[in-house]
CHARMM-style PDB file with segment names, atoms N, HN, CA, C and O in Angstrom:
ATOM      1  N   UNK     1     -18.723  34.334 -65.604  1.00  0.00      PROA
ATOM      2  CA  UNK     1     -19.929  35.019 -65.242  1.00  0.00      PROA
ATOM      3  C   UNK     1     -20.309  34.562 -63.839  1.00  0.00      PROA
ATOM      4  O   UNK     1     -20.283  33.413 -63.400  1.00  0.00      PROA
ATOM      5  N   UNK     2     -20.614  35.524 -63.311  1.00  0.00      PROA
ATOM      6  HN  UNK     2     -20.635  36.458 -63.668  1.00  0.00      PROA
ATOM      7  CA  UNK     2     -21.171  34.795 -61.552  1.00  0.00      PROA
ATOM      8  C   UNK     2     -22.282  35.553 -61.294  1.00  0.00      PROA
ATOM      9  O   UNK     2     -22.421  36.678 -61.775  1.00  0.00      PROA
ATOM     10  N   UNK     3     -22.913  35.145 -60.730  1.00  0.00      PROA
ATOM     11  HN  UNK     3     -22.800  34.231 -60.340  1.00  0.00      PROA
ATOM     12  CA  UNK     3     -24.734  35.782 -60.086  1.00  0.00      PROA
ATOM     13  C   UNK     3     -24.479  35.176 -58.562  1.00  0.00      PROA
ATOM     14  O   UNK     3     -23.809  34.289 -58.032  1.00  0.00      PROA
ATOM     15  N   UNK     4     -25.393  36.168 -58.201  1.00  0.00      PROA
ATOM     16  HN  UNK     4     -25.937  36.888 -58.631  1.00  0.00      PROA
ATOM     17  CA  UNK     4     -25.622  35.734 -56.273  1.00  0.00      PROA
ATOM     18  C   UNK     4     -25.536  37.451 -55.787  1.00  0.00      PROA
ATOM     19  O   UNK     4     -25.595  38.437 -56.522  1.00  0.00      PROA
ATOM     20  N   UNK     5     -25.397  37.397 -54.468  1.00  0.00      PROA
ATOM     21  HN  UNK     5     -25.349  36.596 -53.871  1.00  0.00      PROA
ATOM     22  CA  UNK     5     -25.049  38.366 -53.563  1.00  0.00      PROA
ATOM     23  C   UNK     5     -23.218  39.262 -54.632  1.00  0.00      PROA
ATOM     24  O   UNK     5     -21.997  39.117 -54.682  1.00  0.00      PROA
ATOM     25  N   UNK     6     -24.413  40.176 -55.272  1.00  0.00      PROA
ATOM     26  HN  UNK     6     -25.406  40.294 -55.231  1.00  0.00      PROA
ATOM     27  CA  UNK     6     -23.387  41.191 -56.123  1.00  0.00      PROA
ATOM     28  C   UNK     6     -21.924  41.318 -55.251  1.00  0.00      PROA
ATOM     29  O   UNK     6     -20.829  40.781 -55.418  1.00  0.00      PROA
ATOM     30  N   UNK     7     -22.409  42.236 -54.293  1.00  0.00      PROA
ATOM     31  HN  UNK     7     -23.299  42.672 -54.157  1.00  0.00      PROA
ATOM     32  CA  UNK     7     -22.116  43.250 -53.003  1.00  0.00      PROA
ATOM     33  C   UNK     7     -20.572  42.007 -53.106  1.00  0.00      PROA
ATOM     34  O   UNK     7     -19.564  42.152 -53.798  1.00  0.00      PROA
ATOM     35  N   UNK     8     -20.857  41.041 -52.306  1.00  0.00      PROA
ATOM     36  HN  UNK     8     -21.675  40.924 -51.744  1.00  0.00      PROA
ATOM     37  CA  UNK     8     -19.927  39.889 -52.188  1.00  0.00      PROA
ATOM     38  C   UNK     8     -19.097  39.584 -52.929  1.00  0.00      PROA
ATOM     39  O   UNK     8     -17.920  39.360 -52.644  1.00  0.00      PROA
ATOM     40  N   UNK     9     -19.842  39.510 -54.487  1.00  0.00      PROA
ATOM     41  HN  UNK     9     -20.798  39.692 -54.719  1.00  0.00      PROA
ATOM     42  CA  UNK     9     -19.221  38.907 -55.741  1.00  0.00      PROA
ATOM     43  C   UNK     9     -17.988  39.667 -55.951  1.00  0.00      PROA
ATOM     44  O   UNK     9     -16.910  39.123 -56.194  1.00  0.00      PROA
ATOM     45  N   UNK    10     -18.173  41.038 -55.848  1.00  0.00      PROA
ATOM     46  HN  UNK    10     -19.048  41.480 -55.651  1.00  0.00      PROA
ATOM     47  CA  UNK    10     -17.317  42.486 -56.065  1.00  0.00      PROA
ATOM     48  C   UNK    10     -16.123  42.634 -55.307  1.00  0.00      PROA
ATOM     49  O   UNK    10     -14.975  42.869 -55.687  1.00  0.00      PROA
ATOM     50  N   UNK    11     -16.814  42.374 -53.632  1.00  0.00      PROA
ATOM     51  HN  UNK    11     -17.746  42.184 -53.324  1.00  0.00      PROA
ATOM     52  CA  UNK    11     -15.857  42.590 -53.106  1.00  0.00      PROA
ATOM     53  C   UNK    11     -14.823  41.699 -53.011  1.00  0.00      PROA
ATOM     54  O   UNK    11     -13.802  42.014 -52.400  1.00  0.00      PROA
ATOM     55  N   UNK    12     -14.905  40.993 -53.354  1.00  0.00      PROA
ATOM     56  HN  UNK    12     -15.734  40.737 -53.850  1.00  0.00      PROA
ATOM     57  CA  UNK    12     -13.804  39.472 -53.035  1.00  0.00      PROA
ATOM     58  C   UNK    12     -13.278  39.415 -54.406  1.00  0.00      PROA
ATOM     59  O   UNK    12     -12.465  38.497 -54.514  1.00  0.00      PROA
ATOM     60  N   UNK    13     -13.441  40.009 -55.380  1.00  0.00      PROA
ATOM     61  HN  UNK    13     -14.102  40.755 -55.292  1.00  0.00      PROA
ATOM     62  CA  UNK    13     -13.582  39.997 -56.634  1.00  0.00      PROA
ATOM     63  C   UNK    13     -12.945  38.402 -57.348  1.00  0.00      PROA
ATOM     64  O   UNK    13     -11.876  38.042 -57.841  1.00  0.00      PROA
ATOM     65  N   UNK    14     -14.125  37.836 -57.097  1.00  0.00      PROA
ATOM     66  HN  UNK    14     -14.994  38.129 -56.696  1.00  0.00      PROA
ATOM     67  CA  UNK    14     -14.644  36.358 -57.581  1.00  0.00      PROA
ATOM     68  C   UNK    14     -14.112  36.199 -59.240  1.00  0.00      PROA
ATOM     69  O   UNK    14     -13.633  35.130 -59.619  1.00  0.00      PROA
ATOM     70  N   UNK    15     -14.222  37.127 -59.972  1.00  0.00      PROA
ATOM     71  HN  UNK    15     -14.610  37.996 -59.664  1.00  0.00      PROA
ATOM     72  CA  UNK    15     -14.255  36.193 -61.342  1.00  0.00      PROA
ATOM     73  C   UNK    15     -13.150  36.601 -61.726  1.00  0.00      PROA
ATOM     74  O   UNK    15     -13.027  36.358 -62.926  1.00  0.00      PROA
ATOM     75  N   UNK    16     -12.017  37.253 -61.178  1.00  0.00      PROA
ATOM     76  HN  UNK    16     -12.117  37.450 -60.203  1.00  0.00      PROA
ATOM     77  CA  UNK    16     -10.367  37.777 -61.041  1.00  0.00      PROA
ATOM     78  C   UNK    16      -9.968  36.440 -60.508  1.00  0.00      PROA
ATOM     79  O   UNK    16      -9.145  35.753 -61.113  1.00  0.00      PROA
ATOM     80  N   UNK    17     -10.428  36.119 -59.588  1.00  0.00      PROA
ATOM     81  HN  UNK    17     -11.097  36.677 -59.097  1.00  0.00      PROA
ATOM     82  CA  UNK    17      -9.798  35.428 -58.613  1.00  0.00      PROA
ATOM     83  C   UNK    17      -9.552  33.803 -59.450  1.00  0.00      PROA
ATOM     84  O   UNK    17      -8.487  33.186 -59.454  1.00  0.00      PROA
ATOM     85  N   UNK    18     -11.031  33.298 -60.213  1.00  0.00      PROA
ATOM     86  HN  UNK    18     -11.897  33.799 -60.209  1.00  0.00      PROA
ATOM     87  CA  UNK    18     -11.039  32.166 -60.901  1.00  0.00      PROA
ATOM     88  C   UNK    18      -9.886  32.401 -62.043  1.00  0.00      PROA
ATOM     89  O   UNK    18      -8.819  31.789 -62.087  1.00  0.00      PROA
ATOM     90  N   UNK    19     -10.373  33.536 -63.065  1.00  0.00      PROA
ATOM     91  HN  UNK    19     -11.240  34.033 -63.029  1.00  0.00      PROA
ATOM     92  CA  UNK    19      -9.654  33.246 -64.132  1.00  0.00      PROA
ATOM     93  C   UNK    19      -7.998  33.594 -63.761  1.00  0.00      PROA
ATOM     94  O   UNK    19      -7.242  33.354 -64.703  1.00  0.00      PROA
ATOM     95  N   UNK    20      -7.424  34.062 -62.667  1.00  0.00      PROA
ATOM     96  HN  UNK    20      -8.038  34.257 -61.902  1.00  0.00      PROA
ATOM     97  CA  UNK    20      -6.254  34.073 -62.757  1.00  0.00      PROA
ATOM     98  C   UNK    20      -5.556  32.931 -62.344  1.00  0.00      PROA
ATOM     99  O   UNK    20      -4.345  32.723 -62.404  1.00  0.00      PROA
ATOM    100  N   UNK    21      -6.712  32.004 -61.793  1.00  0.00      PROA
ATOM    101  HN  UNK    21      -7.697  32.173 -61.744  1.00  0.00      PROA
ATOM    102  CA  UNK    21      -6.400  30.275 -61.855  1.00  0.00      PROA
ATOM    103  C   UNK    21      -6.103  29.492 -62.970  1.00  0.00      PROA
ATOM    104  O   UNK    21      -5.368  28.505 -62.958  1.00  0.00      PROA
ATOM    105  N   UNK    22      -6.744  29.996 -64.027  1.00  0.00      PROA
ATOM    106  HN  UNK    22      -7.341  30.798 -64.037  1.00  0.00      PROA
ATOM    107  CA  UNK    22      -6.819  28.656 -64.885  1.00  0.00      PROA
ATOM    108  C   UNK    22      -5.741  28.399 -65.293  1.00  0.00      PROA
ATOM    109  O   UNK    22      -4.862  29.255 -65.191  1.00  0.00      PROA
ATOM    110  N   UNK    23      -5.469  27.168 -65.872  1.00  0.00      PROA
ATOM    111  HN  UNK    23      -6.183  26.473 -65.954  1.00  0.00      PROA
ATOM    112  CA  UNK    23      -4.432  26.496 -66.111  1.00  0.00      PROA
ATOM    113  C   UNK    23      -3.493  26.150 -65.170  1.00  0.00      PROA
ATOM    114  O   UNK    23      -2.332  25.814 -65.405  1.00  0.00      PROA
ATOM    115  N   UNK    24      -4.140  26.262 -63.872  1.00  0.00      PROA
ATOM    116  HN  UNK    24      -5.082  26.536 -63.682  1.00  0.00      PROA
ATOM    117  CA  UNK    24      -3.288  25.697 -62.504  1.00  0.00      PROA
ATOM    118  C   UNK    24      -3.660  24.484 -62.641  1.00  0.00      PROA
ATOM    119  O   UNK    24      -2.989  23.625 -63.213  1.00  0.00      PROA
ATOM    120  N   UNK    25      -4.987  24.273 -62.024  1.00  0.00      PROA
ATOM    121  HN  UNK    25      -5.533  24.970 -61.560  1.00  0.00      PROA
ATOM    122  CA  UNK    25      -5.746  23.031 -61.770  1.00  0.00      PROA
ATOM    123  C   UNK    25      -6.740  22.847 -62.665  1.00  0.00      PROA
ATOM    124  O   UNK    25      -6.794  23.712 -63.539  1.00  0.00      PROA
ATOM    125  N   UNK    26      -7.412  22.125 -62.706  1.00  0.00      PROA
ATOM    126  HN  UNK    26      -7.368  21.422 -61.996  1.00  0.00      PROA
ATOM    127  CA  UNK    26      -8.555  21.334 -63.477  1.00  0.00      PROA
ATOM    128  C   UNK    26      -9.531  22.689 -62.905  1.00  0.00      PROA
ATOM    129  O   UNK    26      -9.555  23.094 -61.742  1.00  0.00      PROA
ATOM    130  N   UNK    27     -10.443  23.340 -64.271  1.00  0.00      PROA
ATOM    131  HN  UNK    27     -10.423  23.011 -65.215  1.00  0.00      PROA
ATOM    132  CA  UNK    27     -11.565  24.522 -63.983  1.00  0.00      PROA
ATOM    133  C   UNK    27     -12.824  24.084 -62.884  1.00  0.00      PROA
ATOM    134  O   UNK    27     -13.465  24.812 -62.125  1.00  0.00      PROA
ATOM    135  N   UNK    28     -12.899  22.823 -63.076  1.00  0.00      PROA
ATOM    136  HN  UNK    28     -12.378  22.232 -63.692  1.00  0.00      PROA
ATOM    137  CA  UNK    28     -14.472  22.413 -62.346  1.00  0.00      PROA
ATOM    138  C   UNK    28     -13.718  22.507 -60.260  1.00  0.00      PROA
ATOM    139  O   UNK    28     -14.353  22.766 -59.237  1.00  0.00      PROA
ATOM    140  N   UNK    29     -12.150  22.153 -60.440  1.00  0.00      PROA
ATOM    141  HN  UNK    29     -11.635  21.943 -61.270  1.00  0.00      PROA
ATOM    142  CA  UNK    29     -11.966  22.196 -59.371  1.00  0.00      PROA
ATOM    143  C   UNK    29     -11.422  23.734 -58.318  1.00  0.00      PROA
ATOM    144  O   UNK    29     -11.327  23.881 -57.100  1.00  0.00      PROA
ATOM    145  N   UNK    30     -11.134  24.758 -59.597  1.00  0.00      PROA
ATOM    146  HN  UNK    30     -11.211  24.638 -60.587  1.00  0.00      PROA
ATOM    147  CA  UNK    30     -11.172  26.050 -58.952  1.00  0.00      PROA
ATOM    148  C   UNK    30     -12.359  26.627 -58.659  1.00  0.00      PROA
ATOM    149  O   UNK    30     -12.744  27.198 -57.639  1.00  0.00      PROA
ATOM    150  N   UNK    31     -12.861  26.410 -59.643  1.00  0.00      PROA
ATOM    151  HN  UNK    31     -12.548  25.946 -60.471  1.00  0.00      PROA
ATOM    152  CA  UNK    31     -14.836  26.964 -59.403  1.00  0.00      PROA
ATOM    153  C   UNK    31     -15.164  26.512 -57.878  1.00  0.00      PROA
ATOM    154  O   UNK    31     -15.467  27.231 -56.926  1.00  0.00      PROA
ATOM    155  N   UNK    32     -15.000  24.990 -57.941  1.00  0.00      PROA
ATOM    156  HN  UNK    32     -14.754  24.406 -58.715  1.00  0.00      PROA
ATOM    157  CA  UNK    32     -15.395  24.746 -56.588  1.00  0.00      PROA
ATOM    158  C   UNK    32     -15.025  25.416 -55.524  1.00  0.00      PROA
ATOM    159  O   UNK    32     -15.742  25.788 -54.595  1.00  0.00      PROA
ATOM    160  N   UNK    33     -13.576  25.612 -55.710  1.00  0.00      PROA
ATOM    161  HN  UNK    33     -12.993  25.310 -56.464  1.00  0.00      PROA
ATOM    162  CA  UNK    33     -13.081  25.928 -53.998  1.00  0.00      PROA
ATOM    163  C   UNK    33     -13.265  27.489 -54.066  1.00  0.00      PROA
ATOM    164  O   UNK    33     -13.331  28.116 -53.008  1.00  0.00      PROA
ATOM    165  N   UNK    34     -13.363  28.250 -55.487  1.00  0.00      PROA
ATOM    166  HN  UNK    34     -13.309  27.741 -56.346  1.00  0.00      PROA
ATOM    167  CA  UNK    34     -13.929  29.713 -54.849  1.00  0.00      PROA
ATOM    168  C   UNK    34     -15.294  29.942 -54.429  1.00  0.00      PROA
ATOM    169  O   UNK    34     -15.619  31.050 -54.002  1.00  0.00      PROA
ATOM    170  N   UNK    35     -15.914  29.227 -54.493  1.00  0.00      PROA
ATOM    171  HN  UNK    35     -15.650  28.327 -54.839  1.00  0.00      PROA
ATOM    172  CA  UNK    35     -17.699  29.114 -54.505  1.00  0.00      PROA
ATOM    173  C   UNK    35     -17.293  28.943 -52.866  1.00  0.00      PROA
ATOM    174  O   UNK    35     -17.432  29.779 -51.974  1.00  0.00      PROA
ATOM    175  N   UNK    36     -16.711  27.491 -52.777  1.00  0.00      PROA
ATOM    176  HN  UNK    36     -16.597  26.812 -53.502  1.00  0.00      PROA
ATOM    177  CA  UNK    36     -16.782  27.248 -50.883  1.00  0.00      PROA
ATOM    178  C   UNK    36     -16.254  27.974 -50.044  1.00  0.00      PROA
ATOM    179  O   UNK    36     -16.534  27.724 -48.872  1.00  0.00      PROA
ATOM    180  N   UNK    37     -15.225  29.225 -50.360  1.00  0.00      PROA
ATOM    181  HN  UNK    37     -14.998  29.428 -51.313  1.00  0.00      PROA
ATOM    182  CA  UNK    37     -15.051  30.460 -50.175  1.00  0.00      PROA
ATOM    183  C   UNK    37     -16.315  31.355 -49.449  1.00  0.00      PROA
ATOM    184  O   UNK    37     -16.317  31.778 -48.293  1.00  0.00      PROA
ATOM    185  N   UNK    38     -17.071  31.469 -50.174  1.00  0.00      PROA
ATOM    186  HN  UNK    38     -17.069  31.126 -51.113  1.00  0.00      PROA
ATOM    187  CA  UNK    38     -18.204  32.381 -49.989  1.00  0.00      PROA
ATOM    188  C   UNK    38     -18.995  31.339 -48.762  1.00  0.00      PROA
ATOM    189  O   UNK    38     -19.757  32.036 -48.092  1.00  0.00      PROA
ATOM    190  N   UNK    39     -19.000  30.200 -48.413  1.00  0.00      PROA
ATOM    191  HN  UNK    39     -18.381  29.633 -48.957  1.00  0.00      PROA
ATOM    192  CA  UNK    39     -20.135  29.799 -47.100  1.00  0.00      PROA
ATOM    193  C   UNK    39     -21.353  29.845 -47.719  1.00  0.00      PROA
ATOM    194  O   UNK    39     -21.677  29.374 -48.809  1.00  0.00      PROA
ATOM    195  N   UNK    40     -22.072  30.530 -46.826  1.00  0.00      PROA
ATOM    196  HN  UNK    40     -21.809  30.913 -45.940  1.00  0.00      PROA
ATOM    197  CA  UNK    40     -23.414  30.993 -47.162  1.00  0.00      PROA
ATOM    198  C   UNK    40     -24.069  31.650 -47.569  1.00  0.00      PROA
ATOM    199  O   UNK    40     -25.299  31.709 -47.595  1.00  0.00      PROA
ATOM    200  N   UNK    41     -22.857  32.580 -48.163  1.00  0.00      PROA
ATOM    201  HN  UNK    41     -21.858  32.532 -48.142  1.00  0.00      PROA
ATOM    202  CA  UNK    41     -23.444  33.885 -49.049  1.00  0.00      PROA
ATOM    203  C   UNK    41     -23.492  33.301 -50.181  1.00  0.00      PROA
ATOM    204  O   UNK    41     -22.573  32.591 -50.589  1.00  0.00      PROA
ATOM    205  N   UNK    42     -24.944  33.605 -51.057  1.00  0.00      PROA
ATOM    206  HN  UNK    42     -25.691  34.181 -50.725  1.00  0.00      PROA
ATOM    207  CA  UNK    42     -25.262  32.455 -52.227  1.00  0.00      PROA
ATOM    208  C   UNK    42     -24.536  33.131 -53.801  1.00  0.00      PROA
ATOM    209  O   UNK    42     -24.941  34.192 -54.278  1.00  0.00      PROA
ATOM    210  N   UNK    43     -23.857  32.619 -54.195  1.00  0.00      PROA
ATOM    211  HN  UNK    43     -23.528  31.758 -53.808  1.00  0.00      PROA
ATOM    212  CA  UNK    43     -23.111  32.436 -55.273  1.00  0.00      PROA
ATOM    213  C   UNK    43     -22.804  31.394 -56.033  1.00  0.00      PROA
ATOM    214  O   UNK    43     -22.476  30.309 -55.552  1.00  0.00      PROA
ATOM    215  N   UNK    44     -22.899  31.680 -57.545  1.00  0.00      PROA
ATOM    216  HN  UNK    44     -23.165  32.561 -57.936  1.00  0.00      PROA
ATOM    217  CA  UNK    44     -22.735  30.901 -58.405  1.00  0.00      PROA
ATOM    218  C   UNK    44     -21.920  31.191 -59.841  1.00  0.00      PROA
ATOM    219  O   UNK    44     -22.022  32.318 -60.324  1.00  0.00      PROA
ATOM    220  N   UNK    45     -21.256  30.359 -60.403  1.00  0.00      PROA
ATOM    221  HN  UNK    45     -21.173  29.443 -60.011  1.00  0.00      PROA
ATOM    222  CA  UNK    45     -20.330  31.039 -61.257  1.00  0.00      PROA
ATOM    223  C   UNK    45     -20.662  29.456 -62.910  1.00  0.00      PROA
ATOM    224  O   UNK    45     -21.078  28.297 -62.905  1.00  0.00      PROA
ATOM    225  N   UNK    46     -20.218  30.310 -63.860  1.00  0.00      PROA
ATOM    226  HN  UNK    46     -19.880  31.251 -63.864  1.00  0.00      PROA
ATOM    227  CA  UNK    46     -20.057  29.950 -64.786  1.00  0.00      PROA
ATOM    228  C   UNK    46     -19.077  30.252 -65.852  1.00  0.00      PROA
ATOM    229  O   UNK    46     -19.232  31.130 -66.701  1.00  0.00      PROA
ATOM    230  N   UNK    47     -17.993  29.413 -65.745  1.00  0.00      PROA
ATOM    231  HN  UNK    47     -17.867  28.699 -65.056  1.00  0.00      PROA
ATOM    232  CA  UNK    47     -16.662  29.617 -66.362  1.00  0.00      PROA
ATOM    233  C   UNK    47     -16.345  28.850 -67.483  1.00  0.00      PROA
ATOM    234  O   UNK    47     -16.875  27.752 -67.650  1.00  0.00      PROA
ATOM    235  N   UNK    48     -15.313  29.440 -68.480  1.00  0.00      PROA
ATOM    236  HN  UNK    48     -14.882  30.332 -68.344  1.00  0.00      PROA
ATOM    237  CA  UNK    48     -15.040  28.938 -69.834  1.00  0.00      PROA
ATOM    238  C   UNK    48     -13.245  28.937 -69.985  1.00  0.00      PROA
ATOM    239  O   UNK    48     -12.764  30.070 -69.959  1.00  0.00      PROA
ATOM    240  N   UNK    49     -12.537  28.122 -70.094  1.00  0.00      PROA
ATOM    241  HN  UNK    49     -12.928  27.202 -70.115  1.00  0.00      PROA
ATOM    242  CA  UNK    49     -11.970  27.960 -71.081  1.00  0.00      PROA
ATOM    243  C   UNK    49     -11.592  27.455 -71.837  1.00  0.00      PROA
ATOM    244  O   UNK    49     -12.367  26.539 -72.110  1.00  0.00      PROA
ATOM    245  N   UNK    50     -10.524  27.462 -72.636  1.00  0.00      PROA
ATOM    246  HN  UNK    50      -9.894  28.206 -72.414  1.00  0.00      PROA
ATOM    247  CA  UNK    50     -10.031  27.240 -74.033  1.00  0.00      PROA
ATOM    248  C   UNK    50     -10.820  25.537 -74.000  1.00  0.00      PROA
ATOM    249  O   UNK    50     -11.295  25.214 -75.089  1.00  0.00      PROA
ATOM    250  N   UNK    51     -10.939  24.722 -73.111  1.00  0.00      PROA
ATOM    251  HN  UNK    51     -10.554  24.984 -72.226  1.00  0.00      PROA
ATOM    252  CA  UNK    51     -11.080  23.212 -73.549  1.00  0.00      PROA
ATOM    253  C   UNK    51     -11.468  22.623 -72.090  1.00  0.00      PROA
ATOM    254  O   UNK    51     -11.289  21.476 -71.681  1.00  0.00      PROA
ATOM    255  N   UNK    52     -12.112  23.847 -71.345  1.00  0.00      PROA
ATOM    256  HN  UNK    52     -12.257  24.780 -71.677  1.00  0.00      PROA
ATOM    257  CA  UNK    52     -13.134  22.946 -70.172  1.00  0.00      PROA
ATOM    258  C   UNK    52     -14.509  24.316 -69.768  1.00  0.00      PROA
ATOM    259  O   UNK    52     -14.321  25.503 -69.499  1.00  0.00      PROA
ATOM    260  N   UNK    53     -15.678  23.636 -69.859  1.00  0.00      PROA
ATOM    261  HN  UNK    53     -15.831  22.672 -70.078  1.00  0.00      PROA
ATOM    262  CA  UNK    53     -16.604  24.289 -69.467  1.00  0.00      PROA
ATOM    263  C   UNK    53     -17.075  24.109 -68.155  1.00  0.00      PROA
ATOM    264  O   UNK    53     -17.001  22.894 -67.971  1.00  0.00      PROA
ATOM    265  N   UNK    54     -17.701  24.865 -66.721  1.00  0.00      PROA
ATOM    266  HN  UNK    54     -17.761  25.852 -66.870  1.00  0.00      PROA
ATOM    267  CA  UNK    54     -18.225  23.970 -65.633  1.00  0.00      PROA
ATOM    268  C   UNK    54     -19.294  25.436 -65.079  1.00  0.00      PROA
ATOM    269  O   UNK    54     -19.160  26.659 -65.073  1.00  0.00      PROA
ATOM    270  N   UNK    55     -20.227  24.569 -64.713  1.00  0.00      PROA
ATOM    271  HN  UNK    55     -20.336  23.575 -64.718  1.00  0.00      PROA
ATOM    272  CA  UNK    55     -21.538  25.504 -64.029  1.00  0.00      PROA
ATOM    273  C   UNK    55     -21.576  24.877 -62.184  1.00  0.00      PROA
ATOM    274  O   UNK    55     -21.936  23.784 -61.748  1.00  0.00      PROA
ATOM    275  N   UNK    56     -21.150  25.861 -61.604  1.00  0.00      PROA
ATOM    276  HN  UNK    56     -20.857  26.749 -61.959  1.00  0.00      PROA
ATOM    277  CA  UNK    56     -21.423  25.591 -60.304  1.00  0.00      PROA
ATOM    278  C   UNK    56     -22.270  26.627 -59.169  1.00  0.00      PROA
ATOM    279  O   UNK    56     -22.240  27.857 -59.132  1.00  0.00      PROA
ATOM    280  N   UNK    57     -22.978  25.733 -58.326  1.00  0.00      PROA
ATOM    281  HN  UNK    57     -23.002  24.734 -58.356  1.00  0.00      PROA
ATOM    282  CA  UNK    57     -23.562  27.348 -57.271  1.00  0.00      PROA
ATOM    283  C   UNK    57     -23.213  26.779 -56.171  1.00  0.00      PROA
ATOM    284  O   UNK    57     -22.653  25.683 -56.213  1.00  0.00      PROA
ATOM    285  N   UNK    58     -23.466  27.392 -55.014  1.00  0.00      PROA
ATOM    286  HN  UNK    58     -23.920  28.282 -54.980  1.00  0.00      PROA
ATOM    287  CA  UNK    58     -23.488  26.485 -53.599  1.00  0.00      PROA
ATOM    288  C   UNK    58     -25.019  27.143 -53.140  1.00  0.00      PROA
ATOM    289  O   UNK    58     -24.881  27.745 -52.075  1.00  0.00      PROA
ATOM    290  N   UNK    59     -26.186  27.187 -53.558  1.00  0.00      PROA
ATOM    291  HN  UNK    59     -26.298  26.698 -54.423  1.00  0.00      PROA
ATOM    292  CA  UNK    59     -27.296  27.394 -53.595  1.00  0.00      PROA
ATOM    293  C   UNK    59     -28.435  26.900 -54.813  1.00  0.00      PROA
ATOM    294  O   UNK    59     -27.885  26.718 -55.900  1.00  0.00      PROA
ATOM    295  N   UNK    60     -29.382  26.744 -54.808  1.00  0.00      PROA
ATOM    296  HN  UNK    60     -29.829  26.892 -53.926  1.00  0.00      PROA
ATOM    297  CA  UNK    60     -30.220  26.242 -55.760  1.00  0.00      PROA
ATOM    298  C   UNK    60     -30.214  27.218 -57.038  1.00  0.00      PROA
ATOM    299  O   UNK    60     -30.999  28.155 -56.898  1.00  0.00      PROA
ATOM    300  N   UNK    61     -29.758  27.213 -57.818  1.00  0.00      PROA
ATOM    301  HN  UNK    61     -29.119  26.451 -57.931  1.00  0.00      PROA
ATOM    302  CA  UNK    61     -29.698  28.297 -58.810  1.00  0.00      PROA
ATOM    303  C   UNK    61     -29.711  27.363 -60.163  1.00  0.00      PROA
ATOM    304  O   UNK    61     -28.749  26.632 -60.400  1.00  0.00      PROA
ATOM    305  N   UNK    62     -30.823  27.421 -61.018  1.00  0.00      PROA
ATOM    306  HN  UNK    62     -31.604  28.014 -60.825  1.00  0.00      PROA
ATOM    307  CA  UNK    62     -30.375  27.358 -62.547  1.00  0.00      PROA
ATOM    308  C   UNK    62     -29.593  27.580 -63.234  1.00  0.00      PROA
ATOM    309  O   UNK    62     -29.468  28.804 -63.201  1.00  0.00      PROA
ATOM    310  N   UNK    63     -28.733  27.065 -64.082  1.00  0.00      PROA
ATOM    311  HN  UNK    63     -28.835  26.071 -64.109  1.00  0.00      PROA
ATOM    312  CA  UNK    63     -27.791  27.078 -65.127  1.00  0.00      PROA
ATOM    313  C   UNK    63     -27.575  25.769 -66.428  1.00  0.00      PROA
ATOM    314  O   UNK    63     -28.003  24.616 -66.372  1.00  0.00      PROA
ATOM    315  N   UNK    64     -26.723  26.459 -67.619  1.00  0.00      PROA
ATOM    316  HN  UNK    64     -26.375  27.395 -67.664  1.00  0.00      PROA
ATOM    317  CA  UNK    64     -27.057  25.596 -68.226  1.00  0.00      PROA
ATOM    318  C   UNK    64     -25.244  25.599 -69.018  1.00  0.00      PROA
ATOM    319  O   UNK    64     -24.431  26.478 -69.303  1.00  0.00      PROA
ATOM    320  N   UNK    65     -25.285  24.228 -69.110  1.00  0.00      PROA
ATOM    321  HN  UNK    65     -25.946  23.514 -68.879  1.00  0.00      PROA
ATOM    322  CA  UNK    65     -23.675  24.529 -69.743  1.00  0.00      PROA
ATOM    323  C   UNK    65     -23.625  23.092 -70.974  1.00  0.00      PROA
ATOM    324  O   UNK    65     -23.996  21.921 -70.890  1.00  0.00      PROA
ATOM    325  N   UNK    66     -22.948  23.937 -72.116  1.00  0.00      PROA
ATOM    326  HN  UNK    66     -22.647  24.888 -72.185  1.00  0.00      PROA
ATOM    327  CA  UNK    66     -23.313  23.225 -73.202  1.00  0.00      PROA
ATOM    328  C   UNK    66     -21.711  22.465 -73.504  1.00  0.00      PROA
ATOM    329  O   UNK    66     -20.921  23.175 -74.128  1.00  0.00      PROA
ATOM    330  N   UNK    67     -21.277  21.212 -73.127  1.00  0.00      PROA
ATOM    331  HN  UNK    67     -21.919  20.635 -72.621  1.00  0.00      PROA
ATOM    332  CA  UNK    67     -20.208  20.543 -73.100  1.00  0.00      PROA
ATOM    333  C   UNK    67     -19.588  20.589 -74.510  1.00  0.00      PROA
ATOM    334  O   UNK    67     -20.436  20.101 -75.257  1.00  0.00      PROA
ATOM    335  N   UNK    68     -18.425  20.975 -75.271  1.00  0.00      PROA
ATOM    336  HN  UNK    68     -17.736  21.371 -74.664  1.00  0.00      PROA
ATOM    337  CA  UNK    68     -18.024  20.985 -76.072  1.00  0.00      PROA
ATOM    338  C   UNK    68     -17.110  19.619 -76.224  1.00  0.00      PROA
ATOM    339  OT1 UNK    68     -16.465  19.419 -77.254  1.00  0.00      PROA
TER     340      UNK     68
END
C-alpha cells in the first residue's frame, strides 16, 4: 500500500517496483531505497510479506504496523 503524491506513486509505479523485489533483499531494505527514489516528492509505503512486515515514509506521515 503507498500514500503520498498519487500522480508520482503511478507513474514510477512504486508498489510493482517493491513487490517484484521481495525475496531479493531484506523488505525494510527495499522499501527504503524505493522511498529514497522519490527525493522530495512525499511518499510512503507499507509492505507485507510472507514473514517480514515494514512501514516507511520519507515525510511525516502516520502509520501503524503490527509485528508478527
Amino acid at each position: 500500500m503507498a500514500t503520498g503524491i498519487g500522480e508520482e506513486i503511478l507513474k514510477r509505479v512504486l508498489c510493482y517496483r517493491v513487490y517484484s523485489r521481495i525475496g531479493a533483499k531484506r523488505l525494510e531494505d527495499i522499501v527504503r531505497e524505493e522511498i529514497a527514489a522519490f527525493g522530495n516528492v512525499s511518499v510512503g509505503l507499507i509492505a507485507v510479506s510472507e514473514d517480514e512486515a515494514v512501514a516507511a515514509s520519507n515525510t511525516n506521515m502516520a502509520y501503524a504496523v503490527e509485528y508478527f
